[in-house]
SELOTI-995535 format. One record per residue: residue number from 1; residue in one letter; y, z, x of N, C-alpha, C in turn. Coordinates in nm, 4 decimals. Each point is the difference from the previous one (the first is absolute). Layout:
BEGIN
i	aa	ny	nz	nx	cay	caz	cax	cy	cz	cx
NUM	a	Y	Z	X	Y	Z	X	Y	Z	X
...
END
This chain:
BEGIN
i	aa	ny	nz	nx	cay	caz	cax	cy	cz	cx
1	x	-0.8087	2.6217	-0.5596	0.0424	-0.1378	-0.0171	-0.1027	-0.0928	0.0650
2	x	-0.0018	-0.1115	-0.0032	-0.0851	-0.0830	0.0090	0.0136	-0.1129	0.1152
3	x	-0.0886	0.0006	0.0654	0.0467	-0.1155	0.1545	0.0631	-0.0870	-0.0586
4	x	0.1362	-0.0318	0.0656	0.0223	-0.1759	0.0056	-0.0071	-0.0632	0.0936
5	x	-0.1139	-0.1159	-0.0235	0.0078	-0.1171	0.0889	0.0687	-0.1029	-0.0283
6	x	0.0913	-0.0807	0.1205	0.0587	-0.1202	-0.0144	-0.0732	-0.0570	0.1131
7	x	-0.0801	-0.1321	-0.1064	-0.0865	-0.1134	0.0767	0.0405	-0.0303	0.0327
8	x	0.0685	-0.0299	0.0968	0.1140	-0.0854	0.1039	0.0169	0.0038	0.1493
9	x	0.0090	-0.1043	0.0722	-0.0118	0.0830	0.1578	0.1696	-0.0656	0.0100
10	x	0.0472	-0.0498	-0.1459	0.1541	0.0106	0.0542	0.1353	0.1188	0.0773
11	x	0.0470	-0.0445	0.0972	0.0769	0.0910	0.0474	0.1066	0.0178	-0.1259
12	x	0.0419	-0.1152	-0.0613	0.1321	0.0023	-0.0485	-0.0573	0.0909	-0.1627
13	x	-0.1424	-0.0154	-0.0292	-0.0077	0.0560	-0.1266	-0.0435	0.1867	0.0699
14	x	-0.0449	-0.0146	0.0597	-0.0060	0.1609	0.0537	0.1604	0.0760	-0.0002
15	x	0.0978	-0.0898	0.0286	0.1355	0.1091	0.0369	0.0201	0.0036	-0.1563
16	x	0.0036	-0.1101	-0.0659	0.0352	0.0298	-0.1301	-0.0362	0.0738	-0.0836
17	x	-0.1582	0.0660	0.0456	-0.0471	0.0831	-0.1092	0.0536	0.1098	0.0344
18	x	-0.0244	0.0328	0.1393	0.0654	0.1461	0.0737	0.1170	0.0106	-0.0981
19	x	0.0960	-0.0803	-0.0463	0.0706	0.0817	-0.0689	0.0012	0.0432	-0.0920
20	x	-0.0753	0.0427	-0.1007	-0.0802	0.0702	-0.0886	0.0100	0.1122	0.0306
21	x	-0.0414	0.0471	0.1511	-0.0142	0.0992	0.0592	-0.1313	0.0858	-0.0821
22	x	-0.0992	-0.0971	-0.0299	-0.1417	0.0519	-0.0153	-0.0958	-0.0236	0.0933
23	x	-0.0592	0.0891	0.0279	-0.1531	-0.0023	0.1374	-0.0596	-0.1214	-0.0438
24	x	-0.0357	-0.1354	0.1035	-0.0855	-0.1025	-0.0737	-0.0253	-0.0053	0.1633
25	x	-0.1685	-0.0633	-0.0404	-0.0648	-0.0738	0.1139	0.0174	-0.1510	-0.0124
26	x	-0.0523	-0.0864	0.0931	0.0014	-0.1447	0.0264	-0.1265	-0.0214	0.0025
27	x	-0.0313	-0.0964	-0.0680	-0.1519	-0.0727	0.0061	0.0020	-0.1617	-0.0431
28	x	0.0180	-0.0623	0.1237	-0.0027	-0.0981	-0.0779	-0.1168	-0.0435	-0.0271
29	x	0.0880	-0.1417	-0.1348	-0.1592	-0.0643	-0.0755	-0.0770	-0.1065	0.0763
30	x	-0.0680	-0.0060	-0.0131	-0.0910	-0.1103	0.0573	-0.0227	-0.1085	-0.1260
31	x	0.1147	-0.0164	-0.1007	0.0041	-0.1196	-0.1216	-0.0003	-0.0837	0.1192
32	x	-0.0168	-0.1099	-0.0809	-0.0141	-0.1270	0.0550	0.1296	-0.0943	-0.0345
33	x	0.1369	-0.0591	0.0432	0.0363	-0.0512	-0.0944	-0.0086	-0.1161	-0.0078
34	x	-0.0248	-0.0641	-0.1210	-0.0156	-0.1210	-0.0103	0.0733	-0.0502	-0.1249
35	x	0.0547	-0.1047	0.0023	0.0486	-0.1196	-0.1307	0.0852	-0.0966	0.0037
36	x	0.0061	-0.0768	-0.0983	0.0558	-0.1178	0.0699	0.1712	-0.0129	-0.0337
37	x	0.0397	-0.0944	0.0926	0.1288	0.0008	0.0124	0.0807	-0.0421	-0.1445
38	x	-0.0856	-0.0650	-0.1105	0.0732	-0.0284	-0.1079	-0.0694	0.1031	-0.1263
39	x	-0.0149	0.1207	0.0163	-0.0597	0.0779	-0.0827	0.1337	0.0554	-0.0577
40	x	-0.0041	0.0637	-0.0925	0.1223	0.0882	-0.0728	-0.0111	0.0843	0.0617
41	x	0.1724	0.0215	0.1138	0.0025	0.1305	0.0766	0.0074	0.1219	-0.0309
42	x	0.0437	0.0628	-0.1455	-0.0318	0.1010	-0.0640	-0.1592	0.0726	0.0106
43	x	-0.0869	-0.1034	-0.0229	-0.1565	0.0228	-0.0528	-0.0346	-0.0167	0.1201
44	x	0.0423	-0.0854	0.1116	-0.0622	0.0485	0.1406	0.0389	0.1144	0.0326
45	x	0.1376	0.0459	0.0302	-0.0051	0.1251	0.0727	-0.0554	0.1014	-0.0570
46	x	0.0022	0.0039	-0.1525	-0.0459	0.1633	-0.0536	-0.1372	-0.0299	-0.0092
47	x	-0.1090	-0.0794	-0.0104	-0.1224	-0.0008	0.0968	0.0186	0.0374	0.1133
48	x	0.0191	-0.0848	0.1093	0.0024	0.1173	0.1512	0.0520	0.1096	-0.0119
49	x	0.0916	0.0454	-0.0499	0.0338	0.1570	0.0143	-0.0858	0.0611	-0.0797
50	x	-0.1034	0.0104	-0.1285	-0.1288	0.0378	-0.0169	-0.0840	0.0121	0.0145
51	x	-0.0316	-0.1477	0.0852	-0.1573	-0.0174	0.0966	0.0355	0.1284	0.0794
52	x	0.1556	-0.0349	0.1173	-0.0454	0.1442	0.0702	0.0195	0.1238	-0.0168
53	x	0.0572	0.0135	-0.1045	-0.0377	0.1637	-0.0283	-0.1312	0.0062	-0.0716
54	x	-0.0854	-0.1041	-0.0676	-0.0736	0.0669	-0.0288	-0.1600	0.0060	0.0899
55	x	0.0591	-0.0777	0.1209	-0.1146	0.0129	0.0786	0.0385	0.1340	0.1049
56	x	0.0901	0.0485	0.0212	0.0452	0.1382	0.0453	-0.0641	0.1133	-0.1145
57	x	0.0558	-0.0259	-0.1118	-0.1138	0.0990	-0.1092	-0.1299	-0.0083	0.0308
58	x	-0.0484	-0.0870	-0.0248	-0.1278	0.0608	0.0601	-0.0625	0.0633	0.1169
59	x	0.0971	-0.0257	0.1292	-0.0707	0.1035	0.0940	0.0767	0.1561	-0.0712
60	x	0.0880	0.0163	-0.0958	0.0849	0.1408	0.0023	0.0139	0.0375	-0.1311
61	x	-0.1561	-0.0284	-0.1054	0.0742	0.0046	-0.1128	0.0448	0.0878	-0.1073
62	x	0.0498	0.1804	0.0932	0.0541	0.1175	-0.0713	0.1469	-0.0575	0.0272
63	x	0.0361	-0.0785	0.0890	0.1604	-0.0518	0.0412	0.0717	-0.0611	-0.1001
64	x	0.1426	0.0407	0.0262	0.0732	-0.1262	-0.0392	0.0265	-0.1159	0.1136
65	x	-0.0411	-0.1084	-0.0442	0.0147	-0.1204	0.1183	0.1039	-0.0463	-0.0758
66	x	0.1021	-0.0617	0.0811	0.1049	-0.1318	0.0172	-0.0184	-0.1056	0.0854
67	x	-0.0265	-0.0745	-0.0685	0.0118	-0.1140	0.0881	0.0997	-0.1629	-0.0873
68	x	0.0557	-0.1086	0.1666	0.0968	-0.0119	-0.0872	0.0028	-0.1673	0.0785
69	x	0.0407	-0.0964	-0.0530	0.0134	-0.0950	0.0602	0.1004	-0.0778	-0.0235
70	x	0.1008	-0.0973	0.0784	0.0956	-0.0631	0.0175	0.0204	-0.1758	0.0021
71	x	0.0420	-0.0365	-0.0937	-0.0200	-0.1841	0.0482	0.1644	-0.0615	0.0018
72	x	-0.0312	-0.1375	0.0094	0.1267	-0.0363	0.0464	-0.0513	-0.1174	-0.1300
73	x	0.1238	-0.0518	-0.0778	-0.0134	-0.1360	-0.0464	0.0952	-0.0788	-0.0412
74	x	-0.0256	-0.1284	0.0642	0.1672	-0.1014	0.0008	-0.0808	-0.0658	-0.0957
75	x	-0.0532	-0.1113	0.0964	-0.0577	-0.1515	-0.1475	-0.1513	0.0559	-0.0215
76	x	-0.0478	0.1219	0.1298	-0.1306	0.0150	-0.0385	-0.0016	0.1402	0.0680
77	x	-0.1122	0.0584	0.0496	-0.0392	0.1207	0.0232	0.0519	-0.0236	0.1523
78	x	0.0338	0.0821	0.0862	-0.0013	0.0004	0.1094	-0.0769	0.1172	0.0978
79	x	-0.0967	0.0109	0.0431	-0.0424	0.1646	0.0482	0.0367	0.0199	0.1634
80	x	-0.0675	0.0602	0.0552	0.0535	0.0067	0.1080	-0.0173	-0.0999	0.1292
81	x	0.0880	-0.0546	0.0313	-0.0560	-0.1204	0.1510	-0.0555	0.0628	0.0837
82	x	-0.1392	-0.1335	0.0365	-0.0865	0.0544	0.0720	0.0307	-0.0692	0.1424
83	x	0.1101	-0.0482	0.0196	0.0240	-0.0910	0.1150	0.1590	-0.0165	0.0127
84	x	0.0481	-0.0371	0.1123	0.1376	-0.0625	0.0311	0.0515	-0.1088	-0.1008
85	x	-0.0373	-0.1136	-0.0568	0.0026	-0.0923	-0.0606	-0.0191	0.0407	-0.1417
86	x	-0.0639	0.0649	-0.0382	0.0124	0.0367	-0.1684	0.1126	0.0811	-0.0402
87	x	0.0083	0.1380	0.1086	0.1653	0.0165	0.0039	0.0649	-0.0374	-0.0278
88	x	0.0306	-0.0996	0.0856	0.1453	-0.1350	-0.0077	-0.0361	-0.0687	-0.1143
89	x	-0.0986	-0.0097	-0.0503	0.0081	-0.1202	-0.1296	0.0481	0.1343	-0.0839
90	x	-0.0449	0.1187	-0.0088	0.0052	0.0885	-0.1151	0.1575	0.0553	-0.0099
91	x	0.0605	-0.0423	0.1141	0.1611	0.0589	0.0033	0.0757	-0.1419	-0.0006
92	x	-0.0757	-0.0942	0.0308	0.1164	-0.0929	-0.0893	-0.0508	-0.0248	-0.1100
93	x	-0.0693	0.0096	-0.0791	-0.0081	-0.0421	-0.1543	0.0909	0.1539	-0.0972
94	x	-0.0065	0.1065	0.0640	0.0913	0.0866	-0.0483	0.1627	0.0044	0.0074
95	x	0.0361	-0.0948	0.1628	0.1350	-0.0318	0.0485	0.0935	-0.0303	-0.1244
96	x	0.1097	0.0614	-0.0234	0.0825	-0.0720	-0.0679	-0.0274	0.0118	-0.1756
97	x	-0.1314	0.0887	-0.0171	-0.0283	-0.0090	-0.1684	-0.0042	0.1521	-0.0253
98	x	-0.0426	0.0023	-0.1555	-0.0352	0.1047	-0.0041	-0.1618	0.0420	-0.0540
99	x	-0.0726	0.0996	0.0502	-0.1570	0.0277	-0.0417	0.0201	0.1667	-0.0626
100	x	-0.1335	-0.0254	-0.0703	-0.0559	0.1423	-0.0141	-0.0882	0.0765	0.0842
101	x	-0.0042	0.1248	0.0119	-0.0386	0.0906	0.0947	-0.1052	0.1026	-0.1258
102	x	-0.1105	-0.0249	-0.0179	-0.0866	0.0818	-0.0824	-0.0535	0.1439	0.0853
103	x	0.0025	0.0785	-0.0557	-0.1090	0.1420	0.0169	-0.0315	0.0394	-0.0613
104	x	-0.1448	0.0444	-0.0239	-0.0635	0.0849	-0.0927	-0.0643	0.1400	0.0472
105	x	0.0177	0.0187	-0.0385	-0.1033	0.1740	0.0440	-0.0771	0.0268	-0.1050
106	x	-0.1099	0.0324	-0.0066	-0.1182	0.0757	-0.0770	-0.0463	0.1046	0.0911
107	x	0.0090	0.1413	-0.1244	-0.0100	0.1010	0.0317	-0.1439	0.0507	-0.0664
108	x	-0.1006	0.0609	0.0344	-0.1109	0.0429	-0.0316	-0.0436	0.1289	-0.0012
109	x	-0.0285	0.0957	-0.0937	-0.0833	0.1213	0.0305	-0.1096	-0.0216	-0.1100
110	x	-0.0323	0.1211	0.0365	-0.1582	0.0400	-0.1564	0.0364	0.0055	-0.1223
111	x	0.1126	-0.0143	-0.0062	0.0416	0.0134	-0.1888	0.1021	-0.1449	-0.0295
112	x	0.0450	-0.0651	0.0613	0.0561	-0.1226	-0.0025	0.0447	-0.0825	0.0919
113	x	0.0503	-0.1394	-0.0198	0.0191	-0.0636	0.0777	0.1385	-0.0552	-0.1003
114	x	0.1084	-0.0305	0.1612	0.1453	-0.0964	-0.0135	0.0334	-0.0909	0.0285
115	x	0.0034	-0.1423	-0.0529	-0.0033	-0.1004	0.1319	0.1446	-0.0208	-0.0108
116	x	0.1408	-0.0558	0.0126	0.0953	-0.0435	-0.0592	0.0624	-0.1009	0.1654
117	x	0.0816	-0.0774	-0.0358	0.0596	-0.0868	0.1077	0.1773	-0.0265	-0.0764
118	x	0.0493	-0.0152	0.1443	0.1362	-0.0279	0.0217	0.0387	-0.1072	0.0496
119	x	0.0844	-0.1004	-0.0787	0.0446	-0.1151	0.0677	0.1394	0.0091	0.0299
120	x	0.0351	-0.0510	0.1301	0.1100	-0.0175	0.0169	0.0707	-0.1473	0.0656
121	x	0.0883	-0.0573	-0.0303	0.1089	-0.0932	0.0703	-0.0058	0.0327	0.1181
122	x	-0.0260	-0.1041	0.0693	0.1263	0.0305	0.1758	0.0522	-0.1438	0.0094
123	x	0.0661	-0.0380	0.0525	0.0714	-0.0944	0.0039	0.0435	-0.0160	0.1455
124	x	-0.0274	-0.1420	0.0885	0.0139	0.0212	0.1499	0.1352	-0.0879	-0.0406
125	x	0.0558	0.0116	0.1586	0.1208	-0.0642	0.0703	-0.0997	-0.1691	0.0382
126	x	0.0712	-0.1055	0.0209	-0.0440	-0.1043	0.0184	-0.0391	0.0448	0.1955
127	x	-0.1326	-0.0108	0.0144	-0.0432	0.0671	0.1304	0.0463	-0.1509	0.1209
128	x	0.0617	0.0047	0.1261	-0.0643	-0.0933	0.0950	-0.1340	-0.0277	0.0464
129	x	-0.0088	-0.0585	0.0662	-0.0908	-0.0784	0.0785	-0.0136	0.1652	0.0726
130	x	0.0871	-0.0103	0.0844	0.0505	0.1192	0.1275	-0.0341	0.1302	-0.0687
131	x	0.0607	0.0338	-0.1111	-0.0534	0.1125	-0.0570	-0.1744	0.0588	-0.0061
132	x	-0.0192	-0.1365	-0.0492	-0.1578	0.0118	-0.0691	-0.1209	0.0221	0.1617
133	x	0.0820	-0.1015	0.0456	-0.0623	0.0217	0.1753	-0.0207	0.1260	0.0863
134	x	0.1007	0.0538	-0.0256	0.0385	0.1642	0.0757	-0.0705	0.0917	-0.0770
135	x	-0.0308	-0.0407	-0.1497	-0.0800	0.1672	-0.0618	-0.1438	-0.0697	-0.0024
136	x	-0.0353	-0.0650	0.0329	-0.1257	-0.0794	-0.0272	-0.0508	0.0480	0.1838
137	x	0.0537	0.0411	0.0433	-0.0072	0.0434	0.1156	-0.0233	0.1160	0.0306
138	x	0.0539	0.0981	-0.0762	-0.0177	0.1415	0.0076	-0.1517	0.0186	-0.0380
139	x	-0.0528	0.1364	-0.0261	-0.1114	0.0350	-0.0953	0.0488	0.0375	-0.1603
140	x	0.1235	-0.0527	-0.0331	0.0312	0.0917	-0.1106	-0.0416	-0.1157	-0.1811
141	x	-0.0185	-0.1382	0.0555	-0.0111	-0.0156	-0.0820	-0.2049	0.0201	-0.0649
142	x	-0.0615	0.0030	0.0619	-0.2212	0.0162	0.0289	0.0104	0.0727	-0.0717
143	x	0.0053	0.1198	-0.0440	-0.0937	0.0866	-0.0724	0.0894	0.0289	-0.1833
144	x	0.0524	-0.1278	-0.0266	0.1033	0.0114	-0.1036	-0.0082	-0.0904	-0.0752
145	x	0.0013	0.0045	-0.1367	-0.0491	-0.1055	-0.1259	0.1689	-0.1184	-0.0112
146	x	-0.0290	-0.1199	0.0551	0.1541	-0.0849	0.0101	0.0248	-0.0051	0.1164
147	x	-0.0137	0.0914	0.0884	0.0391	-0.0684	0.1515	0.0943	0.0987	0.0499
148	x	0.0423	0.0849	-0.0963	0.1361	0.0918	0.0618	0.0117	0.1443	-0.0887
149	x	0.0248	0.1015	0.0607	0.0187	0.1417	-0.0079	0.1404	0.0270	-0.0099
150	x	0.0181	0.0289	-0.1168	0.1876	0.0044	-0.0097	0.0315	0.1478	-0.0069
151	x	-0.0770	0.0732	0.0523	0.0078	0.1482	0.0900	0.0737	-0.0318	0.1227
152	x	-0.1044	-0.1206	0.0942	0.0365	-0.0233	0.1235	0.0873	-0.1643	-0.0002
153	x	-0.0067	-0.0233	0.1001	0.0839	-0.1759	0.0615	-0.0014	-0.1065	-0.1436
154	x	-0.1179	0.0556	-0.0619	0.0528	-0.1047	-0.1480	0.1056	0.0497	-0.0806
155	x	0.0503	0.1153	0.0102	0.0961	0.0591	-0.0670	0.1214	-0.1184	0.0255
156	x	0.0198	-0.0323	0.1092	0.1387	-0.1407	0.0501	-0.0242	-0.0702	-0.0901
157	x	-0.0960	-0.0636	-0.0564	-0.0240	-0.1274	-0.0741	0.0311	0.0007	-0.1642
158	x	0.0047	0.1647	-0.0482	0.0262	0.0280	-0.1309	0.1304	-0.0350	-0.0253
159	x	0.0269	-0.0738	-0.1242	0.1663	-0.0197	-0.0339	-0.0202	0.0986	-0.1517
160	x	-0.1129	0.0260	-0.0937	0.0528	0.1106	-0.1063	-0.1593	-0.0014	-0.0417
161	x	-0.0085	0.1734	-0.0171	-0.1001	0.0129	-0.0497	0.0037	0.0729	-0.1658
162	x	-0.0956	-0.0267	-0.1059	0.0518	0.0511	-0.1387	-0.1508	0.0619	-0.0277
163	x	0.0161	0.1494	0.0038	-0.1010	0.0686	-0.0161	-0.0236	0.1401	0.0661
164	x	-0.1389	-0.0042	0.0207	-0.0289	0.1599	0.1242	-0.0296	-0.0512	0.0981
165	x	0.1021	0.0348	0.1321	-0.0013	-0.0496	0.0957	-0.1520	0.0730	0.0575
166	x	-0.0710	0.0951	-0.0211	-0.0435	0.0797	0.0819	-0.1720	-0.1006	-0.0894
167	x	0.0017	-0.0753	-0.0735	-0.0831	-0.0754	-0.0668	-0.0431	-0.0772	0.1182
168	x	0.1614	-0.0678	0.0542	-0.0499	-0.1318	0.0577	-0.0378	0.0833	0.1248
169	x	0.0310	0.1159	0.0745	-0.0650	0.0440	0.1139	-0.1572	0.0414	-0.0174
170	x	-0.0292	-0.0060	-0.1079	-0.1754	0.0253	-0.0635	-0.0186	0.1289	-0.0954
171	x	0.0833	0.0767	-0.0194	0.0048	0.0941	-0.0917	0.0767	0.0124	-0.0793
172	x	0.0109	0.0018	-0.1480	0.1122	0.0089	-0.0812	-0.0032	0.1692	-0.0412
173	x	0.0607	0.0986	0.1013	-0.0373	0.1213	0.0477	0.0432	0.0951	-0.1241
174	x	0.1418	-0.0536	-0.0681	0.0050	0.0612	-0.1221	-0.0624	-0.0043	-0.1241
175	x	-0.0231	-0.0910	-0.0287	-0.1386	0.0051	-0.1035	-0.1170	-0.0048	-0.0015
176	x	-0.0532	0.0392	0.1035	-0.1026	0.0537	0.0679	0.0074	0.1208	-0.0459
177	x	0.0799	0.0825	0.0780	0.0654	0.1698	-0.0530	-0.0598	0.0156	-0.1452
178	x	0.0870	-0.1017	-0.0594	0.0005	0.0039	-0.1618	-0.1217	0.0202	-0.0646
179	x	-0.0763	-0.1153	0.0578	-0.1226	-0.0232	-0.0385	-0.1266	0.1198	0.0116
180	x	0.0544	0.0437	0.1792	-0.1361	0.0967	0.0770	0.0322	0.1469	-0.1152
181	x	0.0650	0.0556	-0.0498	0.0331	0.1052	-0.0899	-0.0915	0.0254	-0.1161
182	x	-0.0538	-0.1179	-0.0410	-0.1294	0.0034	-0.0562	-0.1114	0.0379	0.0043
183	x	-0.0272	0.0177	0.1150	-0.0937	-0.0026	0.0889	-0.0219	0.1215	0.0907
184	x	0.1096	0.0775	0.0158	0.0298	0.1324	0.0479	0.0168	0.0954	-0.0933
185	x	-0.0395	0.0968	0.0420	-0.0193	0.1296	-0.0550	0.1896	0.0619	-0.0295
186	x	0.0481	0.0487	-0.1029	0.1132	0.0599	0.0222	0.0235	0.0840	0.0328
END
């Protein structure tokens, strides 16, 4: 069988693949991401989740690489806050509405390539002042596309989500499965 790499130095996309319960290494990509906040969030994310798998293919390219990326979008793109204050703007413009939660994964070996993406609904509770203050405080909202991880402390803020929940944590882990079968030997 054939290495799998997942470009990712995500914790939350590493547990998700483990359940596959296939041998994979971690490498993350060194993509770059870049685009702008009013781009079509479809065509942004499944670019970044291609840039980095396919810059992982090239250091590995007998592998299957996965690589996979996550956005947030209310009136525009939201990626991850790089500060205290973008936070708070990025969790109250979500307060009280509802957004989409995009992921794409593109999968790569020597005989083909998969790109496909998942959108989903989440829909917040109308957030406080007090609320937004206390998680804007933690580390949980920094390394997360929207401001909040609804694995962890953003999970409070969800009032209904319509889709694959395991999408909006960064992996849509079952059709992934679906997909990686292609790609594996039977």
């Amino acid at each position: 069988m054939k290495d799998i790499i997942l470009a990712s130095a995500s914790p939350r996309r590493k547990e998700l693949l483990s359940y596959l319960n296939l041998p994979f290494t971690i490498y993350p990509s060194p993509f770059e991401e870049t685009f702008s906040p009013s781009d079509d969030p479809c065509t942004v994310v499944t670019k970044l989740a291609k840039g980095k798998a396919v810059e992982v293919a090239k250091q590995f390219p007998q592998s299957i690489v996965i690589g996979s990326d996550t956005i947030v979008a209310g009136s525009k793109i939201l990626g991850k806050p790089k500060n205290e204050e973008e936070a708070v703007s990025m969790l109250k413009e979500l307060s009280g509405s509802t957004h989409s939660v995009w992921t794409a994964v593109s999968i790569i070996s020597p005989e083909r390539i998969k790109t496909f993406a998942e959108q989903v609904e989440v829909t917040f509770w109308p957030l406080s002042e007090e609320e937004i203050q206390a998680y804007v405080k933690t580390s949980d909202p920094y390394d997360k596309a929207g401001g909040y991880g609804i694995q962890s402390g953003g999970s409070l803020f969800v009032k209904q989500i319509v889709g694959d929940y395991y999408a909006v944590m960064g992996l849509p882990i079952s059709r992934l499965n679906r997909e990686l079968r292609d790609f594996l030997p039977d």
